[in-house]
MOPAC internal coordinates of N, CA, C and O (Angstrom, degrees):
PM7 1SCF
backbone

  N    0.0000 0     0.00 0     0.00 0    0    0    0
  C    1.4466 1     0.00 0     0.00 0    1    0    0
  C    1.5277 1   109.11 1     0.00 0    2    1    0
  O    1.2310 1   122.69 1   -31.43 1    3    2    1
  N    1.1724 1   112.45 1   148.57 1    3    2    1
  C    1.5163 1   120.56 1   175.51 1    5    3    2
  C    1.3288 1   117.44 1   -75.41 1    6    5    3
  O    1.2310 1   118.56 1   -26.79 1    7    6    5
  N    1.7602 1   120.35 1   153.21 1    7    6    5
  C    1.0834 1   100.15 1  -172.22 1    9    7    6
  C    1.9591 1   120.68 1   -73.38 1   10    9    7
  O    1.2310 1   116.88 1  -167.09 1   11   10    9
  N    1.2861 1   123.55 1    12.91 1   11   10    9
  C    1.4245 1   138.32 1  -157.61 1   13   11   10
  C    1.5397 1    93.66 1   -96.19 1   14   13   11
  O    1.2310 1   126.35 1   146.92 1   15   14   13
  N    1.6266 1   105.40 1   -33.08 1   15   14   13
  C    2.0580 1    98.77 1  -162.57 1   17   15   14
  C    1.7868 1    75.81 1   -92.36 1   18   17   15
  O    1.2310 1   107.24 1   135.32 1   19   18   17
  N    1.0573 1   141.38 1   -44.68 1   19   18   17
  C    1.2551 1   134.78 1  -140.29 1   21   19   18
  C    2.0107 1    93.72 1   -75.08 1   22   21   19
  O    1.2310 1   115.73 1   126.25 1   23   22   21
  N    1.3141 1   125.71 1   -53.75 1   23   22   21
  C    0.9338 1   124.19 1   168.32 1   25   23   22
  C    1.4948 1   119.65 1   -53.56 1   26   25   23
  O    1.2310 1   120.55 1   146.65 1   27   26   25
  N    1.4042 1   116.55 1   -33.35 1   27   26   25
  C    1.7422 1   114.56 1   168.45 1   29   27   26
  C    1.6667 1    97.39 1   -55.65 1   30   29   27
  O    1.2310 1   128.78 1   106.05 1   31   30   29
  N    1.3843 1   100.70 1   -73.95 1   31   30   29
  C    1.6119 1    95.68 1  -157.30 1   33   31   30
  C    1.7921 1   123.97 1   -61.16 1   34   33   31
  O    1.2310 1   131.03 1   179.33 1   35   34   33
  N    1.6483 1    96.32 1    -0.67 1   35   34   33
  C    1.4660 1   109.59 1   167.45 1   37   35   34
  C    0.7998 1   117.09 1   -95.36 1   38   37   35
  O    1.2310 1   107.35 1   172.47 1   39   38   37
  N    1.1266 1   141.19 1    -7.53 1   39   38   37
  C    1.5682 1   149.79 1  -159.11 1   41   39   38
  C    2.0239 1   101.99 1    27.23 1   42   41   39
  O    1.2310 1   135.05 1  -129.68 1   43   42   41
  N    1.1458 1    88.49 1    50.32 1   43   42   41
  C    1.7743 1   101.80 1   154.16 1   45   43   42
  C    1.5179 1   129.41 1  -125.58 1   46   45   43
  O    1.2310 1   112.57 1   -22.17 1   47   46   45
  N    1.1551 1   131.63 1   157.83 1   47   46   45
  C    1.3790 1   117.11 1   160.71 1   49   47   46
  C    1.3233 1   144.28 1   -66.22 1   50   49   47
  O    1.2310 1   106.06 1   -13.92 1   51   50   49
  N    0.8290 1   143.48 1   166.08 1   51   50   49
  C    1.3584 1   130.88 1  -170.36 1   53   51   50
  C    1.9087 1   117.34 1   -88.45 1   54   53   51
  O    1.2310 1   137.42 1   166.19 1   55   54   53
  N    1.0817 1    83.85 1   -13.81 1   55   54   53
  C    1.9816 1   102.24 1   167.32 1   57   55   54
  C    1.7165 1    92.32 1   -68.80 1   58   57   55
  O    1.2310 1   117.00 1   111.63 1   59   58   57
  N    1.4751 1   123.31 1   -68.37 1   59   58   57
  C    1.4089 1   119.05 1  -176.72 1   61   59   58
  C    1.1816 1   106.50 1   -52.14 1   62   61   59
  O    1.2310 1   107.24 1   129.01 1   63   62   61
  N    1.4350 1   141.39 1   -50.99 1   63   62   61
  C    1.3197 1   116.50 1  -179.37 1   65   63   62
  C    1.6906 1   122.22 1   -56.03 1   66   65   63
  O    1.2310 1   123.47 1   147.88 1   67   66   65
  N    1.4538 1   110.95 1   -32.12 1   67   66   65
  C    1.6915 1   102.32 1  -177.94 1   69   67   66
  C    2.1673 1   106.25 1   -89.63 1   70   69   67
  O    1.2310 1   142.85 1   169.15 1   71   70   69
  N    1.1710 1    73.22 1   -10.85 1   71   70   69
  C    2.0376 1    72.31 1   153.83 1   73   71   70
  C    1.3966 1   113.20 1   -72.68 1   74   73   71
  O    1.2310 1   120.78 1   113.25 1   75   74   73
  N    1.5700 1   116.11 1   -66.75 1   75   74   73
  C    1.5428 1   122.85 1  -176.58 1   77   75   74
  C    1.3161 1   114.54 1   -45.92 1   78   77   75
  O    1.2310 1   125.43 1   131.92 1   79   78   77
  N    1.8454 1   107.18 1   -48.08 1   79   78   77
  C    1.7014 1    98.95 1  -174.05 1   81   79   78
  C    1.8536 1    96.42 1   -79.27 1   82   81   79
  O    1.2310 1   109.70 1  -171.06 1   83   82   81
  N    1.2841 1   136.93 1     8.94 1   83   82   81
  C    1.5880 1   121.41 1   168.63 1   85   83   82
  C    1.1097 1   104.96 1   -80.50 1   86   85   83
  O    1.2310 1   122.97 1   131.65 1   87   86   85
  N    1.5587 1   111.92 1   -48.35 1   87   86   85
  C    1.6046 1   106.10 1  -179.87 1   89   87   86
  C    1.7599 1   116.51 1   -79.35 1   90   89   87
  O    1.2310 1   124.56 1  -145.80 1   91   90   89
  N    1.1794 1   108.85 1    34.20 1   91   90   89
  C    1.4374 1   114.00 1  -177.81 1   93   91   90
  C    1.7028 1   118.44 1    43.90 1   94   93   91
  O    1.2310 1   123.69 1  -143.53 1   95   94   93
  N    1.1220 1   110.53 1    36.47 1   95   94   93
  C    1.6882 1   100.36 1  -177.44 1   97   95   94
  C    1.7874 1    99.97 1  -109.56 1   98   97   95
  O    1.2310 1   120.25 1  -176.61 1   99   98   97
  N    1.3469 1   117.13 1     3.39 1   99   98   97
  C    1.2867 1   127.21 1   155.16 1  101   99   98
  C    1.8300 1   126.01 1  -132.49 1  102  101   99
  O    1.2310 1   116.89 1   -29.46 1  103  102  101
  N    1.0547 1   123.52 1   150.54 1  103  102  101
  C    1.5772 1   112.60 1   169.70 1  105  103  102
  C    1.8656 1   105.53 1  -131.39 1  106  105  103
  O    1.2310 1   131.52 1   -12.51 1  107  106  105
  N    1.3581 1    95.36 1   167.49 1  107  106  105
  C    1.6647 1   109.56 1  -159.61 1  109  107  106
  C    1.8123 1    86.34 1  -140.90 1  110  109  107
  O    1.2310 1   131.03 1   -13.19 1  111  110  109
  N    1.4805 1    96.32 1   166.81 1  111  110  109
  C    1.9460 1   103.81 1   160.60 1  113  111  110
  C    1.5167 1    93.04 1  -123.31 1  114  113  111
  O    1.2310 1   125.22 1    -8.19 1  115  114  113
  N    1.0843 1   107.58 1   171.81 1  115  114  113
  C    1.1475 1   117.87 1  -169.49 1  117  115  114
  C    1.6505 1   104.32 1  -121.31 1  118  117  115
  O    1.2310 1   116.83 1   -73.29 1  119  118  117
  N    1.1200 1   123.63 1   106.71 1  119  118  117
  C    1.5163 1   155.68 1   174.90 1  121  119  118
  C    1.8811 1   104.84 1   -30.35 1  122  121  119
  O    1.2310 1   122.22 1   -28.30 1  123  122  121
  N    1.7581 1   113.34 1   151.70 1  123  122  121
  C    1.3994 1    73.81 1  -173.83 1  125  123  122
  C    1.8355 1   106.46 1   -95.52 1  126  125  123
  O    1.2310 1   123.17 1  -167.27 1  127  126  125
  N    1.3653 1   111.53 1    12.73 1  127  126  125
  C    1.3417 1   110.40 1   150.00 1  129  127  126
  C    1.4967 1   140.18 1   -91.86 1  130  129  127
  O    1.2310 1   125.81 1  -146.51 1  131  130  129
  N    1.6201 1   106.44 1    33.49 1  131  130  129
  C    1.4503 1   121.77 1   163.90 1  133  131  130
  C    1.7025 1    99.01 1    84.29 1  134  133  131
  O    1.2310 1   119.86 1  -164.51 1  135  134  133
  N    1.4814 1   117.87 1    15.49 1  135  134  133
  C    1.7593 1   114.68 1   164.15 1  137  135  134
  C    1.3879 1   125.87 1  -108.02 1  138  137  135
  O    1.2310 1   129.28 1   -35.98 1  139  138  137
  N    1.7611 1    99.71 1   144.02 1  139  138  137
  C    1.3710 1    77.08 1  -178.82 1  141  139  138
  C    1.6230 1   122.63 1  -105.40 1  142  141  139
  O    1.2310 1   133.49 1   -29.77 1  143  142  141
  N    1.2798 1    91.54 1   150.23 1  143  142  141
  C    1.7074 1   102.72 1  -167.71 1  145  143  142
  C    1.9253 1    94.46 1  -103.50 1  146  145  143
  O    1.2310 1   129.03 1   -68.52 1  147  146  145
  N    2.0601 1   100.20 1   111.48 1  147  146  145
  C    1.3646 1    89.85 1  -177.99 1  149  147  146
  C    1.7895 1   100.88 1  -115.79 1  150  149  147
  O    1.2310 1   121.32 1   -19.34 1  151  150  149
  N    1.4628 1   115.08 1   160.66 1  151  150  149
  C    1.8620 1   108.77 1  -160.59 1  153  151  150
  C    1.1426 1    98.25 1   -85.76 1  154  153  151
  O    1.2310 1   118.13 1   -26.66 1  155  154  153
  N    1.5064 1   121.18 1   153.34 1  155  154  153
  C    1.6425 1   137.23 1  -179.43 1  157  155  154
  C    1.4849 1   115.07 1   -14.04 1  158  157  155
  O    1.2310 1   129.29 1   118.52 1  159  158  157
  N    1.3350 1    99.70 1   -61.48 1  159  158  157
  C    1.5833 1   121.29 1  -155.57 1  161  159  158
  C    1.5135 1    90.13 1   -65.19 1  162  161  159
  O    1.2310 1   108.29 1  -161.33 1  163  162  161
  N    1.2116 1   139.49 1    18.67 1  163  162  161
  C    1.8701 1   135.04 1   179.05 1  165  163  162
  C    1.0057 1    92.43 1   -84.49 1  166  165  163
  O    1.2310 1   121.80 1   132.70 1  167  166  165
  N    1.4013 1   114.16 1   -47.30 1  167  166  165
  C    1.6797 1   100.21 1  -175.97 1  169  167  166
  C    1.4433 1   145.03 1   -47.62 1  170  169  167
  O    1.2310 1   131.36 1   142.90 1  171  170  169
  N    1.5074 1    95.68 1   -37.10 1  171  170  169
  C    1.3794 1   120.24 1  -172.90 1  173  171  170
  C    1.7640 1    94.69 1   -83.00 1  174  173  171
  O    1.2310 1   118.26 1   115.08 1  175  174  173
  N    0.9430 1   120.92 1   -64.92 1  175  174  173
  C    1.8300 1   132.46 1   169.61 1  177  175  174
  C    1.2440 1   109.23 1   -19.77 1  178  177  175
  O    1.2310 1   124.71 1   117.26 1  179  178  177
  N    2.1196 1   108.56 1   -62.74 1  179  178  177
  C    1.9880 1    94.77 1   173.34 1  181  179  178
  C    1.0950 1   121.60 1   -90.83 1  182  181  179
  O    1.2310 1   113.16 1  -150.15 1  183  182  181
  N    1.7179 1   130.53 1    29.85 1  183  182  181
  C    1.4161 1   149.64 1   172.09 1  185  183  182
  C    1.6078 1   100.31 1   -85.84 1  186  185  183
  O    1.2310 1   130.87 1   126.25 1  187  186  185
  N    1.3031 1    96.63 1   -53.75 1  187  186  185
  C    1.4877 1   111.19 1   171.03 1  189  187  186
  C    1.9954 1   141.35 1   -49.45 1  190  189  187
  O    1.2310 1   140.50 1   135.91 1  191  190  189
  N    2.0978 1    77.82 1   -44.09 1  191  190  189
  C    1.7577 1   103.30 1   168.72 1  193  191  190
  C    1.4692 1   108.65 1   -62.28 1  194  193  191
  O    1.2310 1   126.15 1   130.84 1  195  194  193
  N    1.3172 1   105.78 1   -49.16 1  195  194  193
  C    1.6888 1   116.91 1  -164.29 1  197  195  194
  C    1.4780 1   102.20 1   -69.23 1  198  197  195
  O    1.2310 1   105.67 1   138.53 1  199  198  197
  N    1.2043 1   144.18 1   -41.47 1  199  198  197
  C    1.0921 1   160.95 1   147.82 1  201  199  198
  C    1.6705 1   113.69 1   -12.88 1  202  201  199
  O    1.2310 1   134.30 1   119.13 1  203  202  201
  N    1.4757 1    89.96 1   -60.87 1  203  202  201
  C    1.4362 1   104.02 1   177.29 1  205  203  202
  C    1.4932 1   112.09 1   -84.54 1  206  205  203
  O    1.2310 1   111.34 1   161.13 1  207  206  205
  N    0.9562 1   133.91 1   -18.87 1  207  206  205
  C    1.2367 1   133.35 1  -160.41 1  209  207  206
  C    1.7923 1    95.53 1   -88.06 1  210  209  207
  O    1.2310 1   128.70 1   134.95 1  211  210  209
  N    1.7056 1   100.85 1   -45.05 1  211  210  209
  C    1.6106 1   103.44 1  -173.14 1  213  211  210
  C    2.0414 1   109.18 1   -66.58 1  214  213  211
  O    1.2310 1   127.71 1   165.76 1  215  214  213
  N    1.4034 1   102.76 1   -14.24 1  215  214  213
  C    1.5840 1   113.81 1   166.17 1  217  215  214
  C    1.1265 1   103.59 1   -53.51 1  218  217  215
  O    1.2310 1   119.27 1   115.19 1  219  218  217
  N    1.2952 1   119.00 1   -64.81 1  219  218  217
  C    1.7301 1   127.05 1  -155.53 1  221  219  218
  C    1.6034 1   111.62 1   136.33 1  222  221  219
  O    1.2310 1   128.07 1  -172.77 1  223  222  221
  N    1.0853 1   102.07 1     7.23 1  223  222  221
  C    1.6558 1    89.44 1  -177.42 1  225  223  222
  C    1.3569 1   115.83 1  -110.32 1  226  225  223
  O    1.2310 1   127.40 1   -14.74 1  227  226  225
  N    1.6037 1   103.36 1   165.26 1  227  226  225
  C    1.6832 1   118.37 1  -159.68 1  229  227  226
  C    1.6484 1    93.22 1   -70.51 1  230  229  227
  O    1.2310 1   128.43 1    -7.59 1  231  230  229
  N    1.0885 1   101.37 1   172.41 1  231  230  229
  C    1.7607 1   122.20 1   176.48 1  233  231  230
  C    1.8356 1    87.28 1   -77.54 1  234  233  231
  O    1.2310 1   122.56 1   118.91 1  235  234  233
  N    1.3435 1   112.70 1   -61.09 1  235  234  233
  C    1.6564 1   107.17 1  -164.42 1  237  235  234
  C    1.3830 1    97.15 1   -53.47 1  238  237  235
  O    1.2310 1   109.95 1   121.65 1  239  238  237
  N    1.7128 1   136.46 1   -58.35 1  239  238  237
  C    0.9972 1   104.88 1  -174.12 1  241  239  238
  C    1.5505 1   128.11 1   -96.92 1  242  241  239
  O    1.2310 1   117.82 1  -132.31 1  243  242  241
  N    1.5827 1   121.76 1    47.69 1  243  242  241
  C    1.4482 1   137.83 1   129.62 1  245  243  242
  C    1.5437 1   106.78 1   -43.83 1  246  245  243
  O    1.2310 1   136.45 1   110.71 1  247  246  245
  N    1.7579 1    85.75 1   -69.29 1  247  246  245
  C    1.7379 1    98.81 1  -158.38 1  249  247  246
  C    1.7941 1   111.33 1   -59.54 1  250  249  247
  O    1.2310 1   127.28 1   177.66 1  251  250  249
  N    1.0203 1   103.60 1    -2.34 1  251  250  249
  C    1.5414 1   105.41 1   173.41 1  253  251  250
  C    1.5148 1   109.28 1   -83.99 1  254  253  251
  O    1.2310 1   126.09 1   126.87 1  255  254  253
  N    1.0760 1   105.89 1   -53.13 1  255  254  253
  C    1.5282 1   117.72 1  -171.35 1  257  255  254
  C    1.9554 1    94.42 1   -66.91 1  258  257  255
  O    1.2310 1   122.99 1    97.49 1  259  258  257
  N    0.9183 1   111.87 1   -82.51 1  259  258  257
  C    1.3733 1   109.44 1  -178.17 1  261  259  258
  C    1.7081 1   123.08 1   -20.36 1  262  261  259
  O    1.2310 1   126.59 1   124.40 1  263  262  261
  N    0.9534 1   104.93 1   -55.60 1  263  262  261
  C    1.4909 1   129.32 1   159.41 1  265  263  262
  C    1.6002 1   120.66 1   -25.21 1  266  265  263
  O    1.2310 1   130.24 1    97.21 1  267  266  265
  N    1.8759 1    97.86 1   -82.79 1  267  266  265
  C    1.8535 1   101.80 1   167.99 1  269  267  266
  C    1.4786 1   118.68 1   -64.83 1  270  269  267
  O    1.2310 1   119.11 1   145.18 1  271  270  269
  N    1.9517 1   119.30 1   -34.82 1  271  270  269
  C    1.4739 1   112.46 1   162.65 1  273  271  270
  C    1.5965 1   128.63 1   -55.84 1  274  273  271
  O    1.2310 1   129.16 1   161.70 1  275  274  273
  N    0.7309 1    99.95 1   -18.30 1  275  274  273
  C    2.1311 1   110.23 1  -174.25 1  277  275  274
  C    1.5331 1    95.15 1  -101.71 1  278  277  275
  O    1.2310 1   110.59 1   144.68 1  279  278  277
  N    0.7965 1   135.30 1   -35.32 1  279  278  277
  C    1.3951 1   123.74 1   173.34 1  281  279  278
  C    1.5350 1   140.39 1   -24.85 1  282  281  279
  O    1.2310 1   110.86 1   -75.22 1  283  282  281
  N    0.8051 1   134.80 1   104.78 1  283  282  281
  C    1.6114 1   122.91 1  -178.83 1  285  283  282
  C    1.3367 1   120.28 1   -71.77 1  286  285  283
  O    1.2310 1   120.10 1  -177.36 1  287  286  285
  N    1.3614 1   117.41 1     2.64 1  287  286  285
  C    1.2640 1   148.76 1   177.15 1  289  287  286
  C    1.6574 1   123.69 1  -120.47 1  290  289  287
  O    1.2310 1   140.14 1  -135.47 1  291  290  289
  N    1.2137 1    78.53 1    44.53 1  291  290  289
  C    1.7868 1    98.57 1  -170.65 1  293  291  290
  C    1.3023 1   104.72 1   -70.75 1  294  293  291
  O    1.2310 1   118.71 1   -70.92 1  295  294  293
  N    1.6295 1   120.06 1   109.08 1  295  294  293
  C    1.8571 1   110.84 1   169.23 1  297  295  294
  C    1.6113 1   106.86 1  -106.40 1  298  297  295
  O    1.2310 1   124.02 1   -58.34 1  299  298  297
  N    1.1281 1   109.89 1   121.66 1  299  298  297
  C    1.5686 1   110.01 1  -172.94 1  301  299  298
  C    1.2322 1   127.66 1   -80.71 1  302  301  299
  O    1.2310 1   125.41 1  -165.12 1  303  302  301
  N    1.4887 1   107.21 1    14.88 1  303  302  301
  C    1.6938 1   110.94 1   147.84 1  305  303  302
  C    0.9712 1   118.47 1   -86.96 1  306  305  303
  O    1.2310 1   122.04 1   149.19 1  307  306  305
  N    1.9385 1   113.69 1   -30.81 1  307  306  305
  C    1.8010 1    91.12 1   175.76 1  309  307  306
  C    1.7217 1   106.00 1   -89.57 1  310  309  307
  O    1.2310 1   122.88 1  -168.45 1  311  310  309
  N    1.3749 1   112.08 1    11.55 1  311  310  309
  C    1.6066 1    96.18 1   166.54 1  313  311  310
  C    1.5288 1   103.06 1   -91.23 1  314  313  311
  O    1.2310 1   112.98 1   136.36 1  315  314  313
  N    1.2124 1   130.87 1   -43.64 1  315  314  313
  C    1.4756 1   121.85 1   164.63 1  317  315  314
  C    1.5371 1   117.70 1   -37.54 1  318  317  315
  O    1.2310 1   123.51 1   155.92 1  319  318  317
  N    1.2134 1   110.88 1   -24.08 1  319  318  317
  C    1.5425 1   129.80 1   179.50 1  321  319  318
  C    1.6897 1   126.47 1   -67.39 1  322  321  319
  O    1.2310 1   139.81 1   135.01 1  323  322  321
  N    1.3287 1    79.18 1   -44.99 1  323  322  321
  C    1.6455 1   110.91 1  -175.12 1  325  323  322
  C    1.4108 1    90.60 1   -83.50 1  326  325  323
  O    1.2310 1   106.96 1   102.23 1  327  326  325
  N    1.3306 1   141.89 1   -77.77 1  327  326  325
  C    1.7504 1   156.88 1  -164.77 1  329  327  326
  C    1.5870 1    92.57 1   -30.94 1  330  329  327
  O    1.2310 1   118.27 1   144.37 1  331  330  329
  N    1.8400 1   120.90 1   -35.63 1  331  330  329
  C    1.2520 1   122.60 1  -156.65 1  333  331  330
  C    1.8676 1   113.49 1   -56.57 1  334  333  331
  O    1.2310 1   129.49 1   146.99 1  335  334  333
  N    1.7172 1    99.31 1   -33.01 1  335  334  333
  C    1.5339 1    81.85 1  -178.99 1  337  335  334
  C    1.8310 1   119.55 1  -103.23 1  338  337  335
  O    1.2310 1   131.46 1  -167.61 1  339  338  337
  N    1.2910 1    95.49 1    12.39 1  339  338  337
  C    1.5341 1    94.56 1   159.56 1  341  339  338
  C    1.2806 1   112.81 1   -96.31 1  342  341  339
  O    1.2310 1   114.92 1   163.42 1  343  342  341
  N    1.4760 1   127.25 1   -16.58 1  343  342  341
  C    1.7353 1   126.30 1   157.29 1  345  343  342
  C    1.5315 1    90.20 1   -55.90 1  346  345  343
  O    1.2310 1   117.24 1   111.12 1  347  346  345
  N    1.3290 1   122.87 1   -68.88 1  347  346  345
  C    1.4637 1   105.37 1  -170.69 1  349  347  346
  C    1.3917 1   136.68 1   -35.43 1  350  349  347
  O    1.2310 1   122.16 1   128.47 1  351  350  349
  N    1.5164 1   113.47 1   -51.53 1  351  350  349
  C    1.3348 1   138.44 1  -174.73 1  353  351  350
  C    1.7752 1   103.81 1   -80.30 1  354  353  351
  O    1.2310 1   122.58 1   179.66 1  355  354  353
  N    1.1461 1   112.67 1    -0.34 1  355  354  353
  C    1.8009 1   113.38 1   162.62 1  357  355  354
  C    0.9025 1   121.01 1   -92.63 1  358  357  355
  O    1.2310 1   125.58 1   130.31 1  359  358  357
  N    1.8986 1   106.89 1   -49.69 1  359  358  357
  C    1.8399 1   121.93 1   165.33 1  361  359  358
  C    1.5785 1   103.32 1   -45.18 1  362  361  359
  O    1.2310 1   120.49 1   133.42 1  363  362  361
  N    1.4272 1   116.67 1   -46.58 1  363  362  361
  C    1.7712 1   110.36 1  -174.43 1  365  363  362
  C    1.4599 1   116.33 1   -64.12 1  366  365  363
  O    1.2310 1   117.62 1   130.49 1  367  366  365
  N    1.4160 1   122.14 1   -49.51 1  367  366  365
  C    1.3879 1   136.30 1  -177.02 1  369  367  366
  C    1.8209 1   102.54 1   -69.32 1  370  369  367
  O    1.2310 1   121.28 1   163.79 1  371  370  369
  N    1.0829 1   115.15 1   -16.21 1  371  370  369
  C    1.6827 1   131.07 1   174.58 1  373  371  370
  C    2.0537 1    95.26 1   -63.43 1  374  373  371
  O    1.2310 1   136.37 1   105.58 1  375  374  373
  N    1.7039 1    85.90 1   -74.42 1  375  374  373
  C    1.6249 1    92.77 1  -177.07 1  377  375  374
  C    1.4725 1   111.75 1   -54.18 1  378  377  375
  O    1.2310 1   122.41 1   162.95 1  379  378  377
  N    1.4225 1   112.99 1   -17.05 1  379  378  377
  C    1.6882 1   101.26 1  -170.68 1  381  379  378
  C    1.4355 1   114.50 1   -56.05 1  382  381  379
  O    1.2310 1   138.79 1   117.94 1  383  382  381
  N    1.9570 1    81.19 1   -62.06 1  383  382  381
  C    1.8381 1    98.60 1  -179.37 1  385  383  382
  C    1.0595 1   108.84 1   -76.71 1  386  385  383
  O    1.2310 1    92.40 1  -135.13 1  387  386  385
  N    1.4823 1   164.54 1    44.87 1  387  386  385
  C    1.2420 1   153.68 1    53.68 1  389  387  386
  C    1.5360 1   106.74 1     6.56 1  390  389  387
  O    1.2310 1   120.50 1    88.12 1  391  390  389
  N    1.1782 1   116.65 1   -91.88 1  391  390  389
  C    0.9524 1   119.98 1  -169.92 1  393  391  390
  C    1.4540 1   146.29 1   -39.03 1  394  393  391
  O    1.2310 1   123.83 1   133.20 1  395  394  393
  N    1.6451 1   110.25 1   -46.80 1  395  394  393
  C    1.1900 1   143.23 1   143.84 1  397  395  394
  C    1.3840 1   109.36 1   -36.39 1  398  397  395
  O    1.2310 1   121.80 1   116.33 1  399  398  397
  N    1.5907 1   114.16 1   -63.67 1  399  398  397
  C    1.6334 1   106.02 1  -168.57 1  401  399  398
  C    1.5893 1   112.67 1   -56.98 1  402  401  399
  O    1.2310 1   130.00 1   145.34 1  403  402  401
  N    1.6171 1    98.33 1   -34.66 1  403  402  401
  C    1.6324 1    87.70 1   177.50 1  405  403  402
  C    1.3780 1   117.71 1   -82.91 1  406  405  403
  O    1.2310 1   103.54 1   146.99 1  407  406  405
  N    1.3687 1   147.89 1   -33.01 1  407  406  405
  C    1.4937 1   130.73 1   103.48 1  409  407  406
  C    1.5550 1   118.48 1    27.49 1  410  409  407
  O    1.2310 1   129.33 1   112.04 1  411  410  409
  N    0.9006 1    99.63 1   -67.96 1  411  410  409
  C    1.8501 1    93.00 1  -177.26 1  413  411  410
  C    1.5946 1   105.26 1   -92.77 1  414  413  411
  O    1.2310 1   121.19 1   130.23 1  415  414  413
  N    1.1390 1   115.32 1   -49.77 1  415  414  413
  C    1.7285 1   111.67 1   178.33 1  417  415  414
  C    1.5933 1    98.91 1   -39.35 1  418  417  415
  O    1.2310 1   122.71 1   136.02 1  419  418  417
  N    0.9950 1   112.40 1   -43.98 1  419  418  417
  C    2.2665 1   122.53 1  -174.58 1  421  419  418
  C    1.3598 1    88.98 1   -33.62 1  422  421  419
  O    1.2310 1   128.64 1   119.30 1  423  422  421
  N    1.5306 1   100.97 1   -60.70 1  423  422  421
  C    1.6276 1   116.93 1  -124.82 1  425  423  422
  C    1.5599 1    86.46 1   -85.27 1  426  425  423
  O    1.2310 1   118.96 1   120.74 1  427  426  425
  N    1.6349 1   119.58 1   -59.26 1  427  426  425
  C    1.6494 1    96.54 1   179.87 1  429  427  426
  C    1.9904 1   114.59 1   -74.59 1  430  429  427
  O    1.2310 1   130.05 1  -149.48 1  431  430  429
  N    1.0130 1    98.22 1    30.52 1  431  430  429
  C    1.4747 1    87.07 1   159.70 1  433  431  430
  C    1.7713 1   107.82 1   -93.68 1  434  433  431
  O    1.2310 1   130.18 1   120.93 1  435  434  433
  N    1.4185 1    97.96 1   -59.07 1  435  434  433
  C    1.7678 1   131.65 1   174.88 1  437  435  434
  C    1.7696 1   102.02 1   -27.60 1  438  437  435
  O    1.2310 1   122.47 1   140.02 1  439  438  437
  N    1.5060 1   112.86 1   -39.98 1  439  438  437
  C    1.3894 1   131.59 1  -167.38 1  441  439  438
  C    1.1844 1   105.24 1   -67.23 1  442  441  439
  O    1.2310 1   131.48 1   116.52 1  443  442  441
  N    1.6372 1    95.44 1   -63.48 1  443  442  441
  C    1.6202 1   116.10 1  -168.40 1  445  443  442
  C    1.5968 1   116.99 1   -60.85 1  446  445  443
  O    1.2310 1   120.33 1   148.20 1  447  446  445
  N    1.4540 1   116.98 1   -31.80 1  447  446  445
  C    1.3720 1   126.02 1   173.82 1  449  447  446
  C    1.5994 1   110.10 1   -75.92 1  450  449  447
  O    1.2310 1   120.98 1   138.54 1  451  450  449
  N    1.5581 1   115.73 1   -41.46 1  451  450  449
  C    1.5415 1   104.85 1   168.25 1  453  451  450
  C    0.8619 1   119.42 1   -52.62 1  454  453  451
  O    1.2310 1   121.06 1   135.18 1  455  454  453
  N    1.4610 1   115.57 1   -44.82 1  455  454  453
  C    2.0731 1   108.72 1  -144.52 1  457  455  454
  C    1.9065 1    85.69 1   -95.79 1  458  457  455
  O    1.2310 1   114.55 1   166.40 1  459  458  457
  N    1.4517 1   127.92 1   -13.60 1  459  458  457
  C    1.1193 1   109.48 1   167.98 1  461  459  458
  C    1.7956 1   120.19 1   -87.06 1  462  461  459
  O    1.2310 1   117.05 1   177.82 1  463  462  461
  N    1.4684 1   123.21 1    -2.18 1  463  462  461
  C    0.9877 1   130.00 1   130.50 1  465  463  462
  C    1.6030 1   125.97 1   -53.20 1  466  465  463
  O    1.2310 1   120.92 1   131.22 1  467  466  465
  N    1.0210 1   115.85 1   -48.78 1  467  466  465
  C    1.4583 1   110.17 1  -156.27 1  469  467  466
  C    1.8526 1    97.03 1   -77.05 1  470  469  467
  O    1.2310 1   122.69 1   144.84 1  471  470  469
  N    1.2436 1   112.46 1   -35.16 1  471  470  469
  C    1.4724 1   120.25 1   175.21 1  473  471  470
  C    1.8647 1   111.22 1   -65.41 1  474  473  471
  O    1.2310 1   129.29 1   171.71 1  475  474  473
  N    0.7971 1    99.69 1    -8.29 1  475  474  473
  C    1.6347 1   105.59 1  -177.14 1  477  475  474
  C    1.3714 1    97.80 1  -112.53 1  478  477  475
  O    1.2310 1   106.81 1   155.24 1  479  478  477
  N    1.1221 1   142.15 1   -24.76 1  479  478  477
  C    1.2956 1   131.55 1   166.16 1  481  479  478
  C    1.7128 1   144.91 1   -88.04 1  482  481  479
  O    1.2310 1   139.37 1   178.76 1  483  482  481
  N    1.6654 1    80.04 1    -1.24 1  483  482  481
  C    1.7675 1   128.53 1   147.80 1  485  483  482
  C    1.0875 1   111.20 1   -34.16 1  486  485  483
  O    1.2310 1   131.42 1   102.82 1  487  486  485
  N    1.4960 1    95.55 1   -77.18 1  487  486  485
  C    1.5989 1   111.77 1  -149.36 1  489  487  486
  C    1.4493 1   124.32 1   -76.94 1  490  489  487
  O    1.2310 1   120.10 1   180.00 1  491  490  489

């Protein structure tokens, strides 16, 4: 596929695709009129990047994960290995919203005491 349908059916641009294939987390051949022709399964792959990217994680460590998952030589300690820093990056986004909720519990308390001031100073 060209890189024009691959960005349709990704809903990316075609600048992001020659980013992804620089940082190797995709590959293409190169046509013998200088295009690149990349295979079906790209689609699903930068469905996958974007995915990760909207997590929080780096492009390098995509290309890690992508790497031991695609493997035909898959050992599932180093994919338990690999899984380790998106356990991390859940435990973090865990503490976020923690945090936040009490953050907002503050804030509609803070609310609730103004505007029940401000209604009493109405009357």
């Amino acid at each position: 596929m060209r890189i024009g349908e691959i960005a349709n059916r990704a809903k990316v641009s075609a600048r992001i695709l020659r980013y992804y294939e620089s940082q190797g987390l995709i590959l293409s051949q190169r046509l013998a009129n200088g295009y690149r022709d990349y295979p079906l399964q790209t689609v699903e792959i930068v469905r996958q990047i974007k995915d990760l990217i909207e997590c929080g994680f780096s492009t390098r460590q995509i290309g890690t994960f992508l790497q031991s998952s695609g493997s035909e030589n898959f050992d599932p300690k180093q994919g338990a290995a690999d899984l380790a820093p998106h356990i991390e990056k859940l435990h973090e986004l865990d503490g976020l919203i923690d945090v936040l909720t009490e953050r907002r519990r503050r804030l509609s308390e803070r609310i609730a005491l103004f505007g029940s001031r401000a209604v009493a100073s109405v009357k």
